[in-house]
C-alpha positions as CSV (number, residue, x, y, z in Angstrom):
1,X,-31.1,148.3,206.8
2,X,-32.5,150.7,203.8
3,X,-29.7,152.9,201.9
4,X,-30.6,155.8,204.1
5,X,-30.3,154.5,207.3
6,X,-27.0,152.7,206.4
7,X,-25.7,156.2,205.1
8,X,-27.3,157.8,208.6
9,X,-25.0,155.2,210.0
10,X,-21.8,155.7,208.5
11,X,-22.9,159.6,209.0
12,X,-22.8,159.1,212.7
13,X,-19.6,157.1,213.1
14,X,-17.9,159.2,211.2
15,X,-19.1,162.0,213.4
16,X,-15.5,160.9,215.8
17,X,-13.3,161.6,213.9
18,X,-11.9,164.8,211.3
19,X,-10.1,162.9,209.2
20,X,-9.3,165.2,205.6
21,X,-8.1,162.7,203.0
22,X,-6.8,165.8,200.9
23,X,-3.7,165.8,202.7
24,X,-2.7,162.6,201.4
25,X,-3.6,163.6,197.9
26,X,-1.4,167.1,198.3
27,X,1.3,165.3,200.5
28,X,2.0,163.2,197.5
29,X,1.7,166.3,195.2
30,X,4.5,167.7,197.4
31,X,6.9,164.8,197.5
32,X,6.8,164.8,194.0
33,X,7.0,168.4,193.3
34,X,9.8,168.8,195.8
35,X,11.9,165.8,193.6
36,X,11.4,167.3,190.5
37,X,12.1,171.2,191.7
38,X,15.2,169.7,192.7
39,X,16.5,167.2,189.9
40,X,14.8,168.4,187.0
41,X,17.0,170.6,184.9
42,X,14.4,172.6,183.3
43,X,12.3,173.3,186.7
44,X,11.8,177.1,186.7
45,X,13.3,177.1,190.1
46,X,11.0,180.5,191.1
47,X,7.7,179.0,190.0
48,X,8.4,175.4,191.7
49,X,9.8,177.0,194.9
50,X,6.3,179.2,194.9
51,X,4.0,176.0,194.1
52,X,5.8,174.3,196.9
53,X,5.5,176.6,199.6
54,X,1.2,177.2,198.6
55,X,0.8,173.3,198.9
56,X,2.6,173.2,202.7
57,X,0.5,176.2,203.2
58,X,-2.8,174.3,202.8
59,X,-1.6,171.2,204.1
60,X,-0.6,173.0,207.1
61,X,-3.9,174.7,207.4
62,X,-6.0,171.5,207.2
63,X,-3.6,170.1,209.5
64,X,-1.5,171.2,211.8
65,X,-3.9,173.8,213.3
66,X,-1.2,176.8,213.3
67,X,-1.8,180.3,212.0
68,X,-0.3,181.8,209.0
69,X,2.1,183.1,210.8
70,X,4.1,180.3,212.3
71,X,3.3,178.3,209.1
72,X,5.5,180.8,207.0
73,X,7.8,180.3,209.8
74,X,8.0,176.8,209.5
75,X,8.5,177.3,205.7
76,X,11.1,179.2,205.9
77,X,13.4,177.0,207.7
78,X,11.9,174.3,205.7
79,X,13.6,176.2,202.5
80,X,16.8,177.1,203.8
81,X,17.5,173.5,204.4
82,X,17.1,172.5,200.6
83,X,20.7,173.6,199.6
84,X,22.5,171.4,202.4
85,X,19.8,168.6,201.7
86,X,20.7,168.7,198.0
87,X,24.7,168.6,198.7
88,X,23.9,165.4,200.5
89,X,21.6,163.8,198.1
90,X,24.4,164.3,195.8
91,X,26.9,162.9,197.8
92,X,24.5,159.9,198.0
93,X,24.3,159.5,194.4
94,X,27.4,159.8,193.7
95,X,28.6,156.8,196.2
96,X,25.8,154.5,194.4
97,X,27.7,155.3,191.5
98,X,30.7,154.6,192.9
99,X,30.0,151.6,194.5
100,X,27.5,149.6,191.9
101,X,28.8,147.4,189.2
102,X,25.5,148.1,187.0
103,X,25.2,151.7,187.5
104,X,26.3,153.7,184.0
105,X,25.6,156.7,184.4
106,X,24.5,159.5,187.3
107,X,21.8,160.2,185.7
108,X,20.6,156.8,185.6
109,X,21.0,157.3,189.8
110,X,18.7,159.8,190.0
111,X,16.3,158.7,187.7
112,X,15.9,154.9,187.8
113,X,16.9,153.9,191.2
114,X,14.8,152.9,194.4
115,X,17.1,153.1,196.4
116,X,18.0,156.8,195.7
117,X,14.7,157.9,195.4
118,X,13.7,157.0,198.8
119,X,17.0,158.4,200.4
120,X,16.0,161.3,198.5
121,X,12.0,161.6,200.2
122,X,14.2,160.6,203.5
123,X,16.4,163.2,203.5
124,X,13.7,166.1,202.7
125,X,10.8,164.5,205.3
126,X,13.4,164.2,207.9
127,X,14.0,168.2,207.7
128,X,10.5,168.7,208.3
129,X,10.1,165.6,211.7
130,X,12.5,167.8,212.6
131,X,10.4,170.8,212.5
132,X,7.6,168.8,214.4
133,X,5.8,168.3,211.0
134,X,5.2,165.1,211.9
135,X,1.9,164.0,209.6
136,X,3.7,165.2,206.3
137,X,7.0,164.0,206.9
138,X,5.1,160.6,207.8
139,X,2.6,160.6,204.7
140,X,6.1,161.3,202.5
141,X,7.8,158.3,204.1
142,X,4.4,156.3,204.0
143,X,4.5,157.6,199.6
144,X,8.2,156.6,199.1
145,X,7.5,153.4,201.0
146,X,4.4,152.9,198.6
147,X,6.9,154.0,195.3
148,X,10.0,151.9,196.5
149,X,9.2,149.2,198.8
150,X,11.7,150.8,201.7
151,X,10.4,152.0,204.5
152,X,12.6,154.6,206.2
153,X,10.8,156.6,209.0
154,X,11.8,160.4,208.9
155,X,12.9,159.9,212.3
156,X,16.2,158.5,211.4
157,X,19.3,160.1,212.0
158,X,21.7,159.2,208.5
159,X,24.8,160.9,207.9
160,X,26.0,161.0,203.8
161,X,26.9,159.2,202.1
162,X,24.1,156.4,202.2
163,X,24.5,153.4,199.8
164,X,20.8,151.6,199.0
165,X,20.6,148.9,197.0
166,X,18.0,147.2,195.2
167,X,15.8,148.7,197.7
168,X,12.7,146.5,198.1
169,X,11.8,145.2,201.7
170,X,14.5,147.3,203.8
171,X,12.8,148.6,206.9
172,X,14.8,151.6,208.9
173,X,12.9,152.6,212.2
174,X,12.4,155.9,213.9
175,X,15.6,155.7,216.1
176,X,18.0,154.3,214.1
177,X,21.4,156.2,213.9
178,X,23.5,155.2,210.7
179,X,26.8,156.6,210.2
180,X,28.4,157.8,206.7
181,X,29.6,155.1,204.1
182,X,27.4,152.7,204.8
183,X,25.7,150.1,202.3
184,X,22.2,148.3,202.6
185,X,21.2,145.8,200.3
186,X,17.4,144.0,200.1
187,X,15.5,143.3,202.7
188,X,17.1,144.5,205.9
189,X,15.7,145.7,208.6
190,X,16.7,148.0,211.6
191,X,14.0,147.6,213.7
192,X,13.0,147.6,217.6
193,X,13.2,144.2,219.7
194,X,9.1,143.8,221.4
195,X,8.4,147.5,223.1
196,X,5.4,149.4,224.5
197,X,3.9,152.8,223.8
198,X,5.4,154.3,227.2
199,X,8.7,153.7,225.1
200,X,8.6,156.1,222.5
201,X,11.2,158.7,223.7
202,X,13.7,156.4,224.1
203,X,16.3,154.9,221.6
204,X,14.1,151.8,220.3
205,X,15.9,150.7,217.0
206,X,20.2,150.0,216.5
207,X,23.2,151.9,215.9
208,X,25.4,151.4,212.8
209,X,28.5,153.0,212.8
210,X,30.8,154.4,209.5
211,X,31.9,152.0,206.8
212,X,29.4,149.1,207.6
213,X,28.2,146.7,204.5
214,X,25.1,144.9,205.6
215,X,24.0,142.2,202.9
216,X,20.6,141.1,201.7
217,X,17.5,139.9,204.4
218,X,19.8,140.7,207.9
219,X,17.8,141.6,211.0
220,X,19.1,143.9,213.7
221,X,17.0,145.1,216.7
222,X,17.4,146.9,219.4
223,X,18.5,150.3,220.7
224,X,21.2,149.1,222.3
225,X,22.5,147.2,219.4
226,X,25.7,148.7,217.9
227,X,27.5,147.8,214.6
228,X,31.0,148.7,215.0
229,X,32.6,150.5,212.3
230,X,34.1,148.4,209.3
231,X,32.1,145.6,209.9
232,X,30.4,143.2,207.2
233,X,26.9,141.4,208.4
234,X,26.2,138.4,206.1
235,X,22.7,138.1,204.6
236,X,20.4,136.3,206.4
237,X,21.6,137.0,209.9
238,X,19.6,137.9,213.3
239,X,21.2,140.2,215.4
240,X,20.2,141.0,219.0
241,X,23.7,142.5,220.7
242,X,26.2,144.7,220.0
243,X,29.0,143.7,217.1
244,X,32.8,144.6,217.5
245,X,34.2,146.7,215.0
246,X,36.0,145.0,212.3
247,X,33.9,142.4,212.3
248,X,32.5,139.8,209.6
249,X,29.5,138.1,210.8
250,X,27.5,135.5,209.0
251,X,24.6,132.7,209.2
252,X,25.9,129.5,210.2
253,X,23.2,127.7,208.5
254,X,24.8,124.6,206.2
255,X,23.3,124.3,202.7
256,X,24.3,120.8,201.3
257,X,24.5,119.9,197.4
258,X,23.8,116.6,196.5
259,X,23.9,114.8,192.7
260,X,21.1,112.6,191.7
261,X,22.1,109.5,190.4
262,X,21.1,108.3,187.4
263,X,18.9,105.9,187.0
């Protein structure tokens, strides 16, 4: 095929589907603008608050196919969240604080930590899944995914506070409910057992209830898995059923050391 006819080609595939790849540019823009407007001391609240609401604007517009009208509306609620989302995020930092041996300073929480950062982009893209903003809430998740390495899917219901640590390879899915004090470490995932498409309005991924610790690389699927409150789940474990509260559960896997002899 000659250049021409390839680019004819593409041309005509391309033809089904509207796909504008400027709302991932200004969806990232957002995240990060929203972050800033609230951590940054010196953000000129007025000007940030301003910037923010024209990028929704014109992500909406290319969009979400809404007029001005119920975009400003949208907004609006949007905004009026911030203060109660803020409250929590600090909440949040502060338990990290609290509850990590290498943390030294607050600051150090909202600035240098993973973990934080993508409870923070959580917390904010959940407001707007609940406003049926589902695209930007998911291009937010799908950015502090990309920045952090956790995946949390706006859908998530998680009370403050909200302990993540270390951060990398934890996966929290659309259903999940997670109750306050409750610690992560890396690589855990609350995911769905095998499901189809005809399941998505139901409750796909688990329950943990208050004051749970769940160590490094555990697996719990299912939404009908609960984990009853106070409980500790060992690293490592795979967990398909419901857990008592109070309880310690861990991998029964043996490691064995053995000394060379010497030769």
């Amino acid at each position: 095929m000659t250049k021409d006819e390839i680019i004819d080609t593409i041309a005509a595939i391309k033809k089904h589907s509207s796909i504008e790849y400027g709302i991932k540019t200004m969806a990232v823009d957002f995240t990060k603008k929203l972050f800033s407007t609230l951590f940054d001391t010196n953000a000129p609240l007025d000007q940030s608050i301003e910037e923010l609401e024209q990028l929704f604007m014109s992500i909406s517009k290319l969009s979400f196919n809404k007029s001005d009208d119920v975009n400003e509306s949208i907004w609006q609620q949007f905004l009026e969240k911030l203060p109660s989302v803020l409250v929590n995020l600090n909440q949040d930092a502060a338990y990290i604080l609290e509850n990590d041996p290498a943390s030294n300073s607050i600051e150090e929480v909202y600035l240098a930590y993973p973990g934080f950062y993508a409870i923070a982009i959580y917390r904010l893209s959940h407001e707007l899944y609940l406003l049926n903003m589902l695209l930007l809430s998911r291009l937010m998740s799908e950015y502090a995914h990309h920045t952090t390495g956790t995946d949390i899917h706006a859908g998530a219901t998680i009370a403050s506070p909200f302990f993540i640590d270390h951060a990398t390879g934890i996966v929290i899915g659309e259903t999940t409910v997670i109750e306050k004090n409750v610690k992560l470490y890396q690589g855990v995932t609350l995911g769905a057992l095998s499901v189809s498409k005809d399941m998505k309005n139901t409750k796909r991924h688990p329950t943990v209830e208050k004051n749970v610790c769940i160590y490094a690389n555990a697996t719990i699927l299912g939404g009908e898995t609960t984990i009853g409150k106070d409980s500790i789940i060992g690293g490592n474990t795979w967990i398909t059923k419901s857990i008592p509260a109070k309880s310690i559960v861990t991998n029964t896997t043996i490691t064995e050391v053995k000394i060379k002899e010497l030769k």
